[in-house]
Each structure stands twice: as structure tokens, then as C-alpha cells.
C-alpha positions as CSV (number, residue, x, y, z in Angstrom):
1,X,-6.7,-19.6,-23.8
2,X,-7.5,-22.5,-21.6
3,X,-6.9,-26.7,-22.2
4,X,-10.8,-27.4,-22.1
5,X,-13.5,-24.9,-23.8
6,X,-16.7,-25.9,-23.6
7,X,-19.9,-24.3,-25.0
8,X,-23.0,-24.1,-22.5
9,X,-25.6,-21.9,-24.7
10,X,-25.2,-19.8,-27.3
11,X,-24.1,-17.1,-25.0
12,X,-21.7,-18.9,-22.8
13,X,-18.2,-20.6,-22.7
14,X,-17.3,-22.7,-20.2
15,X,-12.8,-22.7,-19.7
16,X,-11.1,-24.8,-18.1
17,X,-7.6,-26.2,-16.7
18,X,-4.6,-23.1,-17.4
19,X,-7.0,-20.4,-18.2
20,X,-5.4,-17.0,-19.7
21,X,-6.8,-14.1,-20.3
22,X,-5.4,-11.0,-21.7
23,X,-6.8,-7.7,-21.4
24,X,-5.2,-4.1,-22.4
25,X,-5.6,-2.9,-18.4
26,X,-4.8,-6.5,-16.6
27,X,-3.5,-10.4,-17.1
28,X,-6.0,-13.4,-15.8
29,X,-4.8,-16.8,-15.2
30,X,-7.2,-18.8,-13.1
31,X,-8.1,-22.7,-13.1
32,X,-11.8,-22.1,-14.1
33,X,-13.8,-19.3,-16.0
34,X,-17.2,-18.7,-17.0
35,X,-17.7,-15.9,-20.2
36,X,-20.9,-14.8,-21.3
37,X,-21.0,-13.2,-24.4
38,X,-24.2,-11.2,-24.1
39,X,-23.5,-9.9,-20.8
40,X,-19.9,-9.3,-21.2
41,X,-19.0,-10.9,-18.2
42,X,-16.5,-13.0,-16.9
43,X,-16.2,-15.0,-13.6
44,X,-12.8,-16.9,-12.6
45,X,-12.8,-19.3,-9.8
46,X,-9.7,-21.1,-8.2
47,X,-6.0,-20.2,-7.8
48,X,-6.7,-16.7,-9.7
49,X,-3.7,-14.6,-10.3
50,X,-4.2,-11.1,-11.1
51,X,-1.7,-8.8,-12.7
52,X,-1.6,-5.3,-13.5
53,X,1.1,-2.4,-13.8
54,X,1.0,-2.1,-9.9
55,X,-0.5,-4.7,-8.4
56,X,0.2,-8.7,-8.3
57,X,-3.0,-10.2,-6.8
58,X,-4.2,-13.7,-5.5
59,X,-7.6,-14.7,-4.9
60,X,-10.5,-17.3,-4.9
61,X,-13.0,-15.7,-6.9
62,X,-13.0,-12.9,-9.3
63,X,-15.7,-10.9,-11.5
64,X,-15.5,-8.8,-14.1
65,X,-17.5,-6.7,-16.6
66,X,-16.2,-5.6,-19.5
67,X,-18.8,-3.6,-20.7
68,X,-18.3,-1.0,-18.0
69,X,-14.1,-2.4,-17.6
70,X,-14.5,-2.9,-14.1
71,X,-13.1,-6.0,-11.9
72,X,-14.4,-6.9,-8.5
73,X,-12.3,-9.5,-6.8
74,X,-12.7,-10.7,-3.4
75,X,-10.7,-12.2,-0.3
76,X,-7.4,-11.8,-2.0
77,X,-3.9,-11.4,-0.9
78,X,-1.3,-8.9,-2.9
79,X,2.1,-7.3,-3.5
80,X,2.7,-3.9,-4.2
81,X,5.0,-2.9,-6.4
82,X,6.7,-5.8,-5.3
83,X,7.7,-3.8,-2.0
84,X,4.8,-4.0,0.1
85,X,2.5,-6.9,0.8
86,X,-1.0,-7.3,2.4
87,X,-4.6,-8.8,2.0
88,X,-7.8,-7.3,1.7
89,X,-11.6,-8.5,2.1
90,X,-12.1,-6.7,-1.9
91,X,-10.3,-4.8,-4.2
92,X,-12.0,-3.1,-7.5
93,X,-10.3,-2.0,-10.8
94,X,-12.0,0.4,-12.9
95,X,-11.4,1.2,-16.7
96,X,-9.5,4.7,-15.8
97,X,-6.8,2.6,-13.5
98,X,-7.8,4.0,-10.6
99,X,-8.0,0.6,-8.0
100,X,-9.9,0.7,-4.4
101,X,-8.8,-1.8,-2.0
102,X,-11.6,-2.2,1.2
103,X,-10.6,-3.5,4.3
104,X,-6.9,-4.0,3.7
105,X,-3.8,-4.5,5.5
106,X,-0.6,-3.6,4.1
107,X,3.5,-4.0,5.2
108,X,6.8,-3.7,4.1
109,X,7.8,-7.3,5.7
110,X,6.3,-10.2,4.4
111,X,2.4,-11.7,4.5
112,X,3.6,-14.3,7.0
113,X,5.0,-12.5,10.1
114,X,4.9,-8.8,9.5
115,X,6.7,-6.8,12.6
116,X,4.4,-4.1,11.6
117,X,1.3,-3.4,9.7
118,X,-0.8,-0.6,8.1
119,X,-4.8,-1.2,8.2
120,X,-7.4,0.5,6.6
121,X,-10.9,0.8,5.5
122,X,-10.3,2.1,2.2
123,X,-7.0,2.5,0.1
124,X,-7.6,4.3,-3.5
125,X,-4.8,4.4,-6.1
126,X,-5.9,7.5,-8.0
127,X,-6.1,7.0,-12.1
128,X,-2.9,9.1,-12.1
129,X,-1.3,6.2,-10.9
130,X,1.0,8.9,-9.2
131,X,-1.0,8.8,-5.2
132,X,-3.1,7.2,-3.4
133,X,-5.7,8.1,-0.2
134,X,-6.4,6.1,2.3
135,X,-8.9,6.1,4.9
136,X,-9.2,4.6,8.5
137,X,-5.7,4.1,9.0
138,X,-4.4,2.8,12.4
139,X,-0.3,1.4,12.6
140,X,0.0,-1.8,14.6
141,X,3.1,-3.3,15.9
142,X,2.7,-6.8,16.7
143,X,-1.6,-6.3,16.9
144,X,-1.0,-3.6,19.6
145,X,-2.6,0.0,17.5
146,X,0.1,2.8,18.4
147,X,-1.4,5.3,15.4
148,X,-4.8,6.2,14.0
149,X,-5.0,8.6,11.4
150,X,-8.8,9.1,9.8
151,X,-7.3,10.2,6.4
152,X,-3.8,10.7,4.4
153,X,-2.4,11.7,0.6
154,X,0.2,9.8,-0.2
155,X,3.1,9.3,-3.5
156,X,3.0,6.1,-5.0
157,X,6.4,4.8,-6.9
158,X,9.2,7.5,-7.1
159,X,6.9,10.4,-8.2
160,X,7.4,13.9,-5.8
161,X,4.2,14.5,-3.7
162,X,3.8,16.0,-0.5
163,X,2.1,13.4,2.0
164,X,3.0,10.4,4.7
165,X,5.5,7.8,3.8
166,X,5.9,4.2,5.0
167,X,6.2,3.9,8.6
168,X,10.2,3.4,10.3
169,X,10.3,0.8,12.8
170,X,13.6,0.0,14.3
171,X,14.8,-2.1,17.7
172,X,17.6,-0.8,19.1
173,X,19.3,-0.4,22.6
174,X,16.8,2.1,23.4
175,X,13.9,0.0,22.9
176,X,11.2,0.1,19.9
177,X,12.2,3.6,17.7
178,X,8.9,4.1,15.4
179,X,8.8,7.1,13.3
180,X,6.1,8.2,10.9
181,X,7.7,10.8,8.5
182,X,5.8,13.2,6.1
183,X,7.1,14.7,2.7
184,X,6.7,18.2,1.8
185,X,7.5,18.5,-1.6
186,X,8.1,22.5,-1.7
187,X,9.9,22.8,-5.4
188,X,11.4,20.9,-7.7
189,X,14.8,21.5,-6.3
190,X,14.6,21.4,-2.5
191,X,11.7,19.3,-0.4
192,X,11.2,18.7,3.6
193,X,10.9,16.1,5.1
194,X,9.2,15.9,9.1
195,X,8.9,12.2,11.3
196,X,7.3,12.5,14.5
197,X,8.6,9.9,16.3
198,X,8.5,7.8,19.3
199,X,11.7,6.0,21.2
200,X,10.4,3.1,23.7
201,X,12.7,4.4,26.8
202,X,13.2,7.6,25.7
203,X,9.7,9.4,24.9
204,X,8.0,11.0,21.9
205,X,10.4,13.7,19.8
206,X,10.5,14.9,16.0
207,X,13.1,15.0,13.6
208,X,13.0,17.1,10.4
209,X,15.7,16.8,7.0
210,X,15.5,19.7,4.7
211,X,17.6,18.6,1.3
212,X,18.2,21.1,-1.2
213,X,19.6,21.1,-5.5
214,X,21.3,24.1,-7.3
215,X,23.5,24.5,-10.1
216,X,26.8,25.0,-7.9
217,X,25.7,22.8,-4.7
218,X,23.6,20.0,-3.3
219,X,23.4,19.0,0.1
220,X,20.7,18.8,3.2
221,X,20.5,20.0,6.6
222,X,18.8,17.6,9.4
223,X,17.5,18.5,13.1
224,X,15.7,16.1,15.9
225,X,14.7,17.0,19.1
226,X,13.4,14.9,22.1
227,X,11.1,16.2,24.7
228,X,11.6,15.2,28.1
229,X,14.6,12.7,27.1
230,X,13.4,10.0,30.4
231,X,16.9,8.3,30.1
232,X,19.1,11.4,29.4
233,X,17.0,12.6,32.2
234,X,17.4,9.8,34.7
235,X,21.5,9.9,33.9
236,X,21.8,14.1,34.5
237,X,18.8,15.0,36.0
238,X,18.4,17.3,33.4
239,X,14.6,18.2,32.7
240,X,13.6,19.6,29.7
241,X,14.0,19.4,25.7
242,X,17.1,17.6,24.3
């Protein structure tokens, strides 16, 4: 749908002003669009909006082809799920759902002044829809990088699947307390959970929480450990592991 439609050539319709297009995988609304019929193309320029099951997308210029059901969109910014936020130079949608984001940067905060961010070179959300891998992943606080990891399996939404979850970045008395915990989902009744962590005046420590389901009880059993606590250590003199 779109206030002005204009024909070009035979192949070609020209839409303009509230542009809406509907497909079965995603929802288009742009200011401008080009379709040509014998290609099976369609190109949106201006204010796009992109939606799909996962992600809400904004962008300048989009392309698509529905002959293979692929979408190619470029500088764009996004939410999540509605719980994380980012940007990324491209992001592709393919006709089995699976979407690749390249170059992207991704928080839990806002777009606008995130405390911390995630970048990467390459984020896939599988066709599953149930994980996603990213690659070239470094953790910046406030632009200073404080993680790199070259590759990581992830859950996405509330399905069980053992990899890395979102970062925990807290300010406390102790200074910056950043955590980067890992799920191990071992059954369908009990999982593990370990976060390597990092406290500013403290040091670098790791905390595990092991949670468990039967018929007659539920509950979970939680350790940490700090090596080398430098404040416990400068009030006791004590030396080694806390």
C-alpha cells in the first residue's frame, strides 16, 4: 500500500508517501519504494522500518529479492527482542529466518549512552531461532575493550542452551564489578551456571550457581571465590585465595 503508485515500465512501480509492505517472514514501511516485477525485487529508501519476530530495525536503504527471500539492509540501527539495542554497518535476512548482522554493536542500555557494549564482526541468529554465534567479540566499558573473545554459542529468548549470557556490569563501593557468566545446560532438571568476574579494587575471581528441580525439592547451591582479595588483603595481611 502506499498514497502515490506510479507506473515507470511495464515491469516497474514506483510507491510513494506511507509505503506498506507485508510479507509472510517481515513487515516494510518506508517513505519510497521501487518494485520490479520481472526481477522480483524491491528497493525502499527513507525512514525504513523493519519488522520481524525478533528484530525491530531502522535504516536508510533497504533491498530485497524475493525470488531467493533474502533482505539486505544497510547502516541500520535495531532492538532486540525489545531488550537489547545496537547498530550495525548490514544485517541480511534469509528465507529459512536465519539473520546475520556484520559489524554490530549491541547493549542492554539504550542506543544513546550505553555504560557498556558488545561489538562484533559477525552476529548469526541460527534458523532455529533458538541461538545465535557470534564472531569477533570484544566487551567495552565506556570505549575502553576489557574482553575479546574470537567466538561464542549463545540462547536466544528463554530457550535452555549451554553458552555465554549478557555481560553484568555493576558500580559499587568496591569499584566497577563486571562479570561474564556462562550457562551449562546439563538436563532438563538441574543446569550450571559459571561468571568469571572482575571487581575494580578487589581483583579477578569466579563465582559459580548450580540450581537443581525434583519431584520432592527445588533449590540451588552458589560458591565465589576471589584470588588475591587486594583490599581484604591490605586490611589483614592475609595473602592468598578468599
Amino acid at each position: 500500500d502506499a498514497r502515490i503508485i506510479t507506473t515507470i515500465d511495464p515491469d516497474t512501480l514506483s510507491l510513494e508517501g506511507n509505503v506498506v509492505i507485508k510479507t509472510k517472514l517481515l513487515e516494510f514501511w518506508s517513505e519510497k519504494a521501487i518494485y520490479n516485477k520481472r526481477k522480483k525485487s524491491i528497493k525502499l529508501e527513507g525512514s525504513i522500518k523493519v519488522l520481524s519476530k525478533h528484530l525491530d530495525i531502522s535504516a536508510q536503504e533497504m533491498e530485497a529479492n524475493l525470488l531467493d527471500r533474502t533482505f539486505y539492509i544497510t547502516e541500520t540501527s535495531f532492538s532486540f527482542m525489545k531488550k537489547n539495542f545496537g547498530n550495525a554497518d548490514s544485517i541480511q535476512i534469509y528465507a529459512n529466518e536465519k539473520i546475520e548482522l556484520l559489524n554490530t554493536s549491541l547493549n542492554s542500555c539504550s542506543i544513546e549512552d550505553p555504560a557498556w557494549k558488545l561489538e562484533a564482526e559477525s552476529l548469526t541468529i541460527l534458523e532455529t531461532g533458538k541461538n545465535a554465534v557470534t564472531k569477533g567479540v570484544s566487551l567495552k566499558i565506556k570505549e575502553i575493550p576489557v574482553l575479546y573473545i574470537p567466538y561464542l554459542r549463545t540462547a536466544v529468548g528463554k530457550e535452555k542452551f549451554s553458552g555465554f549470557l549478557p555481560p553484568s556490569l555493576k558500580q559499587g563501593r568496591d569499584g566497577i564489578d563486571i562479570s561474564m557468566p556462562y550457562f551449562f545446560n546439563l538436563s532438563s532438571n538441574y543446569d550450571l551456571t559459571i561468571s568469571p568476574r572482575f571487581i575494580e579494587e578487589r581483583g579477578s575471581g569466579i563465582a559459580a550457581e548450580f540450581r537443581y528441580l525434583t519431584e520432592a525439592s527445588r533449590g540451588n547451591i552458589t560458591t565465589s571465590n576471589i584470588f588475591k582479595d587486594k583490599r581484604f588483603s591490605n586490611e589483614t595481611n592475609y595473602q592468598g585465595n578468599r
